[in-house]
C-alpha positions as CSV (number, residue, x, y, z in Angstrom):
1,X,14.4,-10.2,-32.8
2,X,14.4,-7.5,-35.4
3,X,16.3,-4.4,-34.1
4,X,15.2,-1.8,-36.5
5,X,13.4,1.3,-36.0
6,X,10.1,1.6,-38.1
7,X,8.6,5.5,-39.1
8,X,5.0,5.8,-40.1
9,X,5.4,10.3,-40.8
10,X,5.0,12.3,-39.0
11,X,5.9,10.3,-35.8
12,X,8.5,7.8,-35.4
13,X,7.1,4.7,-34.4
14,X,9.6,2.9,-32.2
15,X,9.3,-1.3,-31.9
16,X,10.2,-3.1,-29.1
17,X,12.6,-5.4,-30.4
18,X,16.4,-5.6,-29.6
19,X,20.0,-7.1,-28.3
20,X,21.3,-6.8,-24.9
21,X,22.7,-9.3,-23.2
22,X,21.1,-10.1,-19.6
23,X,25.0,-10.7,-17.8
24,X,25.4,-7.1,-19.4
25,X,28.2,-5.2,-16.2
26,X,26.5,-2.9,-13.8
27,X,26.9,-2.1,-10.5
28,X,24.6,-4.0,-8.1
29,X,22.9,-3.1,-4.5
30,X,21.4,-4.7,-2.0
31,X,18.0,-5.4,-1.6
32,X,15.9,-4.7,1.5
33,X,13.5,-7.7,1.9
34,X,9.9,-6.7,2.7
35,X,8.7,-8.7,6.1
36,X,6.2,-11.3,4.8
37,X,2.6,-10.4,4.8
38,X,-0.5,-12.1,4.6
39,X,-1.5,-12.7,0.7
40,X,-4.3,-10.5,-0.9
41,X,-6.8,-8.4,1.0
42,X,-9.4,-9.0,3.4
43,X,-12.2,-11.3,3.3
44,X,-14.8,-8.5,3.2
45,X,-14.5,-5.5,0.9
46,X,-16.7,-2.3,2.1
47,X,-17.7,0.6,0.4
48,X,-15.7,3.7,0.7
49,X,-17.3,6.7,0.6
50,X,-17.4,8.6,3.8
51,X,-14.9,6.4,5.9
52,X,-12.4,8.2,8.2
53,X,-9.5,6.4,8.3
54,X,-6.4,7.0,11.4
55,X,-2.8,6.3,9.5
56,X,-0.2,7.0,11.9
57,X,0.5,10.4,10.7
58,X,-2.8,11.9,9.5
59,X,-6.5,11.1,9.3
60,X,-8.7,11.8,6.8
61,X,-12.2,10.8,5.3
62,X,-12.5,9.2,2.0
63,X,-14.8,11.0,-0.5
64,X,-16.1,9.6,-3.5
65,X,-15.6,11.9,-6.6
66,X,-16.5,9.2,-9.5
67,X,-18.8,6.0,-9.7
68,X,-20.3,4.4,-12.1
69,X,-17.0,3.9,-13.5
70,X,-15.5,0.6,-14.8
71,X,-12.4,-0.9,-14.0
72,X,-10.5,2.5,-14.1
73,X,-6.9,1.9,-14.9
74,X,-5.4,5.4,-15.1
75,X,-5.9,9.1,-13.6
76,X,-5.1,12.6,-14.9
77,X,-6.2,16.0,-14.5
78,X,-6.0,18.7,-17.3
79,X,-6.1,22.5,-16.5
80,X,-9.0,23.9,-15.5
81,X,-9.9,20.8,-13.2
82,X,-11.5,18.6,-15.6
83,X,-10.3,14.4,-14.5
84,X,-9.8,12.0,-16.9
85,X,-10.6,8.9,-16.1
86,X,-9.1,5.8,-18.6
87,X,-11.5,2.4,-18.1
88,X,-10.3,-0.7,-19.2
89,X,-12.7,-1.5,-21.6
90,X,-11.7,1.3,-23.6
91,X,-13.1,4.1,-22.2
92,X,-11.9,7.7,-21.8
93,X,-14.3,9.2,-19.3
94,X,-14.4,13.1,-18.0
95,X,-15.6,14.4,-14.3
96,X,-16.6,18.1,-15.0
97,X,-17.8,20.4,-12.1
98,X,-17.6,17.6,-9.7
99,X,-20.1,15.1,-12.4
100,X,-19.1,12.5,-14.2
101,X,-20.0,13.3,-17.7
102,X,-22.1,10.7,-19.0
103,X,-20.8,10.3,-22.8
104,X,-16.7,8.9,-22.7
105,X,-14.8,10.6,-25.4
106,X,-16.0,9.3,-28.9
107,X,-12.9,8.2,-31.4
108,X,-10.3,6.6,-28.7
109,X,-8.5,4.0,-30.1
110,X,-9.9,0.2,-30.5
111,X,-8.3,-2.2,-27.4
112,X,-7.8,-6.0,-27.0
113,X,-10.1,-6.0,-23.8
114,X,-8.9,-9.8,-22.6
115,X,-7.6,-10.5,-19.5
116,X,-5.3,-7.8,-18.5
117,X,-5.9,-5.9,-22.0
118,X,-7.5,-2.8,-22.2
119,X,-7.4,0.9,-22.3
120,X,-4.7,1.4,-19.7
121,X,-3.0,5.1,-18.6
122,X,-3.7,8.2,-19.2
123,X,-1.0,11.4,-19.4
124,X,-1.8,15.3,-19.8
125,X,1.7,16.8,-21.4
126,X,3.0,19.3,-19.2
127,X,2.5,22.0,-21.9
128,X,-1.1,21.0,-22.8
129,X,-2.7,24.7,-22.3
130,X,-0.6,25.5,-25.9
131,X,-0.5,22.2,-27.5
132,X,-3.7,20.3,-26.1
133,X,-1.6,16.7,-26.1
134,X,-3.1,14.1,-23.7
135,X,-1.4,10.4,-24.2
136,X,-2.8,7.0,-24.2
137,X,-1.8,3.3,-23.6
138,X,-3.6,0.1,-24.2
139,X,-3.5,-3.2,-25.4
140,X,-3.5,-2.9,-29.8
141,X,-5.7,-5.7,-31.1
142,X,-2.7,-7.8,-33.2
143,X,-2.6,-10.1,-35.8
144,X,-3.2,-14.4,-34.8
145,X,-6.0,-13.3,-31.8
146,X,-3.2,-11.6,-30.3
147,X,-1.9,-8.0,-28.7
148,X,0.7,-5.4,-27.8
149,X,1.0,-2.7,-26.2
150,X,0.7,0.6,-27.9
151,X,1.0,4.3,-26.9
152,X,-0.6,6.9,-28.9
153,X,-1.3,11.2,-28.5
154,X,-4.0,13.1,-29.5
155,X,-6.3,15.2,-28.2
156,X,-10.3,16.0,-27.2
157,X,-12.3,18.6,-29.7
158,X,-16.1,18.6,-28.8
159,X,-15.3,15.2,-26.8
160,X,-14.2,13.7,-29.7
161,X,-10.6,12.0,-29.8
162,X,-8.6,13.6,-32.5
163,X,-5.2,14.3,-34.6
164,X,-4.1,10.8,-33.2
165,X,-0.5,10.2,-33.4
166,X,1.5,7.1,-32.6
167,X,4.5,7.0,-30.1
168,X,5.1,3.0,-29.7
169,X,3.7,0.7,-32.0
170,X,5.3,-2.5,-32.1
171,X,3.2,-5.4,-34.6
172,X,6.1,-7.4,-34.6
173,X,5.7,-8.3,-30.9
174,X,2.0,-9.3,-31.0
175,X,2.0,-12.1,-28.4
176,X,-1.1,-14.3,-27.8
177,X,-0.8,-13.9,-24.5
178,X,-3.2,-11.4,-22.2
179,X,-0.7,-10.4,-19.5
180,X,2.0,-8.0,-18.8
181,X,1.5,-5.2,-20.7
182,X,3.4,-2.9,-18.6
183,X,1.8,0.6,-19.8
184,X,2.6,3.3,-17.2
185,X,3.9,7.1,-18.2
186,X,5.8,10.2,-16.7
187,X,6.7,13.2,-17.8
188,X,10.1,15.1,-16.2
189,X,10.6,18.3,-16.3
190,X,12.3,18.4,-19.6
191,X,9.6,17.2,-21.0
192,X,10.6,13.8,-21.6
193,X,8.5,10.8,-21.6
194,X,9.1,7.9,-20.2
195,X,6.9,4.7,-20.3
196,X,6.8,1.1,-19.5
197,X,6.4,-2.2,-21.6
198,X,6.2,-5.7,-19.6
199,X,7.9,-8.9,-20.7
200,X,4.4,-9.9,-21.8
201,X,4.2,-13.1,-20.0
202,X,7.0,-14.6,-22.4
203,X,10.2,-13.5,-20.4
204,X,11.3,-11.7,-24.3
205,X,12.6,-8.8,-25.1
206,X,9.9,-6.2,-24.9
207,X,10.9,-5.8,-21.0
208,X,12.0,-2.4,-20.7
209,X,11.3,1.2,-19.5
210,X,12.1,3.7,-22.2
211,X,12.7,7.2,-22.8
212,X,11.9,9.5,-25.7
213,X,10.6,13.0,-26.3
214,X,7.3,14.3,-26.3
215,X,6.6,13.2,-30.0
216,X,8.5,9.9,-29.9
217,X,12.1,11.0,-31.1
218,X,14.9,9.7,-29.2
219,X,16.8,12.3,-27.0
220,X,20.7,12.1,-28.1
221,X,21.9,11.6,-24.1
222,X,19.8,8.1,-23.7
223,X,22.6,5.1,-22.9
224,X,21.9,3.1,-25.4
225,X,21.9,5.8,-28.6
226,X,25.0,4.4,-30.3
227,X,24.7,0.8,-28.7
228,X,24.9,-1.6,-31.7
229,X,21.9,-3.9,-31.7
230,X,19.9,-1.7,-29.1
231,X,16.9,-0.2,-29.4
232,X,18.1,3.9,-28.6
233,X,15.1,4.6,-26.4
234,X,16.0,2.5,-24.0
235,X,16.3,3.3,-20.6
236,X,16.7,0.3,-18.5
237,X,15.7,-3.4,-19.0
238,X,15.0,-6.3,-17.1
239,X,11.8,-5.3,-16.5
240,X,8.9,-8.1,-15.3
241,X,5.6,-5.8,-15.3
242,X,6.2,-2.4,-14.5
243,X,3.2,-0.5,-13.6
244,X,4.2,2.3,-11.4
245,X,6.9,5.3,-12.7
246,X,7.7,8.1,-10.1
247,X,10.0,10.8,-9.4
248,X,11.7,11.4,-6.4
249,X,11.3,15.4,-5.6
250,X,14.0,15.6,-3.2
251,X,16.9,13.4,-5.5
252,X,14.9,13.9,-9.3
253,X,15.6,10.2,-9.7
254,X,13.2,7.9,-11.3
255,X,11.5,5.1,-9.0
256,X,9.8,1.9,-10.7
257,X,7.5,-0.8,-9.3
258,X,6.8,-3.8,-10.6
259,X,4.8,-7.4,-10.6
260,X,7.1,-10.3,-9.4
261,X,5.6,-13.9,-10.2
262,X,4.8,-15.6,-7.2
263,X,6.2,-12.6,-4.6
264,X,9.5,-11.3,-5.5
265,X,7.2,-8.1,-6.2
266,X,9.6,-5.1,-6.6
267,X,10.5,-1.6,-5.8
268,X,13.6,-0.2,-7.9
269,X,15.5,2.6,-8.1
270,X,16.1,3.4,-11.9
271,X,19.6,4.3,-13.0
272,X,20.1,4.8,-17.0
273,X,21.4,1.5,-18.8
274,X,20.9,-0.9,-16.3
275,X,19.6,-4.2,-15.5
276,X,17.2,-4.6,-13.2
277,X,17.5,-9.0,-13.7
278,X,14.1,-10.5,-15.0
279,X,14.5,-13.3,-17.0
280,X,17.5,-14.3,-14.9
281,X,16.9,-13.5,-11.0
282,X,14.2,-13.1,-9.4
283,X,13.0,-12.5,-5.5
284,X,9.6,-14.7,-6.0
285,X,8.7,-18.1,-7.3
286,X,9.2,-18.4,-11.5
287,X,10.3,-22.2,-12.8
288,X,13.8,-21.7,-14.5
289,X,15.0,-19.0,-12.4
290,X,17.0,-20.4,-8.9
291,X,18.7,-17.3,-8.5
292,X,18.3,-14.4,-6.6
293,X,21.2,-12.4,-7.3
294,X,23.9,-12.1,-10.2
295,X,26.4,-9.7,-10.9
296,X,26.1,-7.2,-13.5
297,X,21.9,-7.0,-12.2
298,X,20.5,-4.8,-10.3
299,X,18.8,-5.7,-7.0
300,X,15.6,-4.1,-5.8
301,X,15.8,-1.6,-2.8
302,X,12.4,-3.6,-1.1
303,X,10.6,-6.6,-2.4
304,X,7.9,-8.0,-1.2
305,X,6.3,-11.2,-0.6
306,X,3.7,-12.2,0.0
307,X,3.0,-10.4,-3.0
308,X,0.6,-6.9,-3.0
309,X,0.9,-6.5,-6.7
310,X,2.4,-2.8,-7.3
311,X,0.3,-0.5,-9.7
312,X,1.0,3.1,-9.8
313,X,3.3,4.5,-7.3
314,X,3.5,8.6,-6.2
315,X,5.9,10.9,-3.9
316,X,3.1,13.4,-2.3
317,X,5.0,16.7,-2.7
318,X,2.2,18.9,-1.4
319,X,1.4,20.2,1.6
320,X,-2.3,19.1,2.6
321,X,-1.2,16.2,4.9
322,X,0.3,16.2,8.1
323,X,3.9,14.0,7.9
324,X,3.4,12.8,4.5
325,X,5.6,15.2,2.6
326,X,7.8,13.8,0.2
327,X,6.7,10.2,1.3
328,X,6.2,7.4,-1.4
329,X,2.7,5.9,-1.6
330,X,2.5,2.6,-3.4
331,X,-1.0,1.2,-4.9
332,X,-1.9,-3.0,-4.5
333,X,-3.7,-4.8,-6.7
334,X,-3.3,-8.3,-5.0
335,X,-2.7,-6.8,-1.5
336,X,-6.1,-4.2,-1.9
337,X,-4.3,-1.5,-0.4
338,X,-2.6,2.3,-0.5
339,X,1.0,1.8,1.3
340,X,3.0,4.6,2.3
341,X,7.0,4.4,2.6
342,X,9.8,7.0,4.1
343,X,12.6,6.9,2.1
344,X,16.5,8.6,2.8
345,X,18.3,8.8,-0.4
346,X,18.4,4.8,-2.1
347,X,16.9,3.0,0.6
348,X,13.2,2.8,2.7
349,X,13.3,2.9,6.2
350,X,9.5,2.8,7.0
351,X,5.9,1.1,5.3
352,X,3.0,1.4,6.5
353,X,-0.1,0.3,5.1
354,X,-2.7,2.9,4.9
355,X,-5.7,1.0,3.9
356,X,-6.3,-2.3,2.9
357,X,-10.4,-2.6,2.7
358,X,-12.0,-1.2,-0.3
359,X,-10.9,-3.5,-3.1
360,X,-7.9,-3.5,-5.8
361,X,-6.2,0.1,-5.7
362,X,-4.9,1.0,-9.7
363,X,-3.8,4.2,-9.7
364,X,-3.1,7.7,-7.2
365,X,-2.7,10.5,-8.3
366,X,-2.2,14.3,-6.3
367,X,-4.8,16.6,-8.1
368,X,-4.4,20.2,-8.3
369,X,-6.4,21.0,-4.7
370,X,-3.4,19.5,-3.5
371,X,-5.1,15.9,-2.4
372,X,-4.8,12.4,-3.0
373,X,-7.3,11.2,-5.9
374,X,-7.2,7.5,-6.6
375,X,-8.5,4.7,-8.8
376,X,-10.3,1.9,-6.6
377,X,-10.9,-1.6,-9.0
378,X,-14.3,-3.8,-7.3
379,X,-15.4,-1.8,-4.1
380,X,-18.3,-3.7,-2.4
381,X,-17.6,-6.9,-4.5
382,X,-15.1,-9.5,-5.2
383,X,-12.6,-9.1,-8.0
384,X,-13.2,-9.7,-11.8
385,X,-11.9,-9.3,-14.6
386,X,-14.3,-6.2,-15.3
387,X,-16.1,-4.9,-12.5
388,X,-17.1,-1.5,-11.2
389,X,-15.1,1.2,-9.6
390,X,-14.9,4.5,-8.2
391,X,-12.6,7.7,-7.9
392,X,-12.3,8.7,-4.5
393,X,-10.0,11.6,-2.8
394,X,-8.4,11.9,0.8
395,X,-9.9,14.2,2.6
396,X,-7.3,15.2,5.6
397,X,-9.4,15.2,9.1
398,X,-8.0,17.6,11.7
């Protein structure tokens, strides 16, 4: 594929394409198998709001702070305490005062709502009192009834979307397939971006997790900045479907999760230019891959299967629950659950699965009360591809 860098002023518009070898040298690890689980959640889905659930460290109530919502994908708060809410049919939605405001932003960008496609995260930049930049990802309606993934910036005058500016924009990838978008954000705390893009249900090249500045130029320290053939905003690659992005507060490295194919679901700790194997190994079921393990790729620290389908992922650094401090919590899709894991430096030494009852968990995120808010896909029904969904927050019990 074409390796060049497209521009459209003022923001440089980086595509997806490029060369790297998948046998590239790096050094590996071993991985911590996950013991198997049963697959998917529980027969009955209830509603939340107003359950007390006992974890093993702390209980708390479950309070509902959105409904009406659909399929929410993606969670942020700006300052002041207003949540955004992104839905996957394109939707940016606002909870103000403790309401749900009943008009989503007007002017957000057009999405390929098939399948997986949509309107997908949602990211406040961490200097938004002087700048006012919030940052979108979704599924770009493409050429031949197909897609990509896209990320734009702009920001919300009057609850309109305005000064829209793209970050990723990659036409040339359009696949016709609905899957795999990847789509997940973080800012550190240089103000960096990073995001991810899946292999797109192809196994290509758009499998990566990249790295550039808040307005989409490419910071000179990346690993792949005078790599001939190699996109410069690379950060790693080998990359299946990577939907969760996390930093660890005690190390400051960056933690990925990702969507194996049939189990082989993964947790990965990310180290600059490596390659984390898809396309070539592989912990779960995919025809054409027989290996689990190669040298020059990176091996997971935990997988799991029976799959539970990893969406956003979150290190609680506050202070509101009792034993959770510094803990990773990891949302399921497929498993319907909020798991939380102890980690000591590279490897996890305990899971333990929170909940597992109130439908397909998307996204968590710690608001600025200190709590757990997070993004519940289909409570009270079964799964669709668009169903309703609700915001709740964990509410510690003494």
């Amino acid at each position: 594929m074409n390796p060049t860098v497209g521009y459209r002023n003022p923001v440089v518009l980086l595509a997806a394409a490029f060369v790297l070898r998948m046998d590239a040298p790096v050094v590996t690890r071993a991985a911590q198998p996950e013991t198997p689980r049963r697959q998917g959640g529980p027969e009955t889905i209830v509603n939340p709001d107003g359950r007390v659930i006992k974890s093993e460290r702390q209980t708390f109530k479950i309070e509902v702070v959105a409904q009406g919502v659909e399929t929410p994908w993606g969670l942020a708060f700006l300052p002041g305490g207003r949540l955004l809410i992104a839905e996957r049919p394109g939707r940016l939605r606002i909870v103000e005062n403790g309401k749900l405001l009943p008009e989503p932003v007007s002017g957000t960008p057009a999405v390929w709502e098939r399948q997986d496609g949509g309107l997908f995260d949602v990211e406040v930049h961490p200097k938004y009192a002087q700048n006012g930049w919030i940052y979108l990802s979704y599924a770009e309606p493409g050429r031949d009834n197909g897609s990509m993934t896209a990320i734009v910036r702009g920001r919300i005058k009057d609850n309109k979307w305005v000064d829209q500016q793209f970050l990723f924009h990659a036409p040339e990838l359009n696949a016709a397939s609905n899957i795999h978008y990847g789509s997940r954000f973080i800012f550190d705390k240089q103000g960096r971006l990073f995001y991810s893009i899946g292999d797109r249900g192809n196994m290509d090249d758009a499998r990566k997790v990249h790295r550039v500045n808040d307005d989409g130029s490419i910071p000179k320290d990346n690993p792949f900045v005078n790599r001939s053939g190699a996109l410069p905003s690379i950060w790693t690659y080998g990359h299946r479907n990577p939907q969760g992005l996390a930093f660890d507060p005690a190390t400051g490295k960056l933690w990925e999760s990702e969507h194996g194919p049939r189990g082989g679901d993964e947790l990965n700790r990310l180290e600059p230019g490596r390659n984390y194997g898809w396309g070539v190994i592989s912990h779960g079921i995919q025809p054409g891959i027989t290996k689990t393990a190669q040298e020059g790729m990176e091996q997971p620290v935990v997988h799991w299967t029976p799959a539970i389908g990893p969406s956003a992922i979150a290190f609680y650094t506050g202070t509101r629950y009792r034993g959770w401090k510094n803990n990773l919590f990891v949302a399921g899709l497929s498993g319907q659950q909020l798991r939380r894991l102890e980690i000591a430096g590279d490897r996890v030494t305990h899971q333990e699965v929170i909940f597992n009852q109130f439908g397909r968990v998307r996204d968590l995120i710690i608001g600025p009360d200190g709590y757990f808010y997070v993004a519940l896909q289909s409570p009270g029904a079964r799964f669709s591809d668009s169903t309703p969904g609700v915001v709740v927050r964990l509410i510690p019990v003494p």
